[in-house]
C-alpha positions as protocol buffer text, in pm:
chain_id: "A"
residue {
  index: 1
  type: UNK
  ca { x: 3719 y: 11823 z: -2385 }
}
residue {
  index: 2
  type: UNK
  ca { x: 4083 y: 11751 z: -2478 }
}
residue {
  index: 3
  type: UNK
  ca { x: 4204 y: 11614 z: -2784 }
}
residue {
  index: 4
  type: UNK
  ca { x: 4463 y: 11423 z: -2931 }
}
residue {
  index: 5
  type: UNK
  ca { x: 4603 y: 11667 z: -3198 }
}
residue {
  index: 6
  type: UNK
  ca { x: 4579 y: 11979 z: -3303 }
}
residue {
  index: 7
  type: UNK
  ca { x: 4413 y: 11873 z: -3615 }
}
residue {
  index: 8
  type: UNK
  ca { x: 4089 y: 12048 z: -3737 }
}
residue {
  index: 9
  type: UNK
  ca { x: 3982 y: 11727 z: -3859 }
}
residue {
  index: 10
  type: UNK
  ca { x: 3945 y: 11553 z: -3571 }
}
residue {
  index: 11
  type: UNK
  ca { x: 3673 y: 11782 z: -3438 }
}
residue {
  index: 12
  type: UNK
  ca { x: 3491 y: 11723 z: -3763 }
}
residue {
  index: 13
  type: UNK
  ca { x: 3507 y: 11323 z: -3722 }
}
residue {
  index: 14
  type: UNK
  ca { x: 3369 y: 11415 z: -3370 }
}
residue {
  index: 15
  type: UNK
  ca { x: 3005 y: 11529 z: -3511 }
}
residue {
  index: 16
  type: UNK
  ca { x: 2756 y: 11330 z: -3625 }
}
residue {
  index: 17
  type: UNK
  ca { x: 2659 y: 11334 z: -3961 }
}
residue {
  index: 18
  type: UNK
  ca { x: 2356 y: 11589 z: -4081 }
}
residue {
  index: 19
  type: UNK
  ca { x: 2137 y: 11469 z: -4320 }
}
residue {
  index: 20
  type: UNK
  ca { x: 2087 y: 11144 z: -4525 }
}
residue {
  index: 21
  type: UNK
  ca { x: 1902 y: 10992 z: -4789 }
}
residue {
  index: 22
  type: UNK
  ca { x: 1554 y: 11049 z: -4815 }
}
residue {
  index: 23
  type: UNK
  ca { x: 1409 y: 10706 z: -4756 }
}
residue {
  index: 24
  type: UNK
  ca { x: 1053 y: 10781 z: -4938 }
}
residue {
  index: 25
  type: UNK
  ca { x: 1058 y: 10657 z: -5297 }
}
residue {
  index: 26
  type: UNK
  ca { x: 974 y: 10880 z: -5615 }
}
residue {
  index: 27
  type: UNK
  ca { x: 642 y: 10965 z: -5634 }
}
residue {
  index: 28
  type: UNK
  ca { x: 434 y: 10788 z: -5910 }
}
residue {
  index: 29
  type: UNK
  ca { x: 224 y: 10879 z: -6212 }
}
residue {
  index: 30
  type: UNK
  ca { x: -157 y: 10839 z: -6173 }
}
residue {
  index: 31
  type: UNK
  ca { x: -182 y: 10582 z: -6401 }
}
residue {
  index: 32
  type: UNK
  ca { x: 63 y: 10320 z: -6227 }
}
residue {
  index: 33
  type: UNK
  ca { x: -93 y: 10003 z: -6025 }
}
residue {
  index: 34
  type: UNK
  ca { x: 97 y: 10047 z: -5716 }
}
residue {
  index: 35
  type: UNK
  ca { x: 20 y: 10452 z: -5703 }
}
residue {
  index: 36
  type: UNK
  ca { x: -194 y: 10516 z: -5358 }
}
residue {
  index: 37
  type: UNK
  ca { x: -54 y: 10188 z: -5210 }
}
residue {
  index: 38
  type: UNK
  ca { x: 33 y: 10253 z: -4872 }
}
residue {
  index: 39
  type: UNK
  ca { x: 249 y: 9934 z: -4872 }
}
residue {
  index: 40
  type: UNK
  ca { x: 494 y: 10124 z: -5202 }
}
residue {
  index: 41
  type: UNK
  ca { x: 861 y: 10064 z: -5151 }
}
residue {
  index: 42
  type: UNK
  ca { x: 840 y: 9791 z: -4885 }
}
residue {
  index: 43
  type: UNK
  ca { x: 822 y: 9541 z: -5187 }
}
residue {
  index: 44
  type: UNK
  ca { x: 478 y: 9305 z: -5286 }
}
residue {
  index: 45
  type: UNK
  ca { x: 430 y: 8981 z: -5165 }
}
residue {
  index: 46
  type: UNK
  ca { x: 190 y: 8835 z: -5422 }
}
residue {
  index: 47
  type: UNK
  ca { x: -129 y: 9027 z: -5243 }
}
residue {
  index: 48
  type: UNK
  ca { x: -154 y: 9389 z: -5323 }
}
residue {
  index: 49
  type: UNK
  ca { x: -263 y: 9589 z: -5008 }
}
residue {
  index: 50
  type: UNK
  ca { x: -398 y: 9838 z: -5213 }
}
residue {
  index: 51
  type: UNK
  ca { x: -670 y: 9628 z: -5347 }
}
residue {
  index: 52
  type: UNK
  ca { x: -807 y: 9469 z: -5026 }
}
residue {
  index: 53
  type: UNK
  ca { x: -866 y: 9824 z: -4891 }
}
residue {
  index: 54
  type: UNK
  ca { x: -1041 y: 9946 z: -5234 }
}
residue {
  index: 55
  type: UNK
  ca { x: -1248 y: 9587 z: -5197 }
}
residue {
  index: 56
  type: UNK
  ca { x: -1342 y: 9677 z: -4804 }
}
residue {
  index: 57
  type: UNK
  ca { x: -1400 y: 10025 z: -4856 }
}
residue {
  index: 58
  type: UNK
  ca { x: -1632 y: 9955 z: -5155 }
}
residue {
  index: 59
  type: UNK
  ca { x: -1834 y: 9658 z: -4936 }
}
residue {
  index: 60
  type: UNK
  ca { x: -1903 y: 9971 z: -4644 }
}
residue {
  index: 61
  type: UNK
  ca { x: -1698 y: 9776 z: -4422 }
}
residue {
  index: 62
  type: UNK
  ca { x: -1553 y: 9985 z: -4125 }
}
residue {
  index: 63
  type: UNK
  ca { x: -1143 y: 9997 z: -4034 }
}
């Protein structure tokens, strides 16, 4: 491959990035309303997710 320059630099801008942010929130104490939500992070509508499966798990209702 040929490049422009003879700047180091420009190989570096060539390469994608490594890494990132770490998209998973902070993990939360045991005590907290939303902790085992599988919906925490994506933001509540007004219905907690977390509740409806602890209500159809409880009933013996299957998946």
């Amino acid at each position: 491959m040929t490049y422009f320059t003879d700047n180091p630099l420009e190989r570096l801008m060539q390469q994608k990035p490594v890494g990132g942010r770490d998209t998973r929130p902070k993990a939360l104490p045991k005590n907290h309303r939303c902790h085992g939500c599988p919906s925490y992070g994506r933001g509540c509508n007004g219905i907690c997710r977390r509740d409806l499966i602890i209500r159809k798990k409880s009933k013996g209702e299957t998946e």
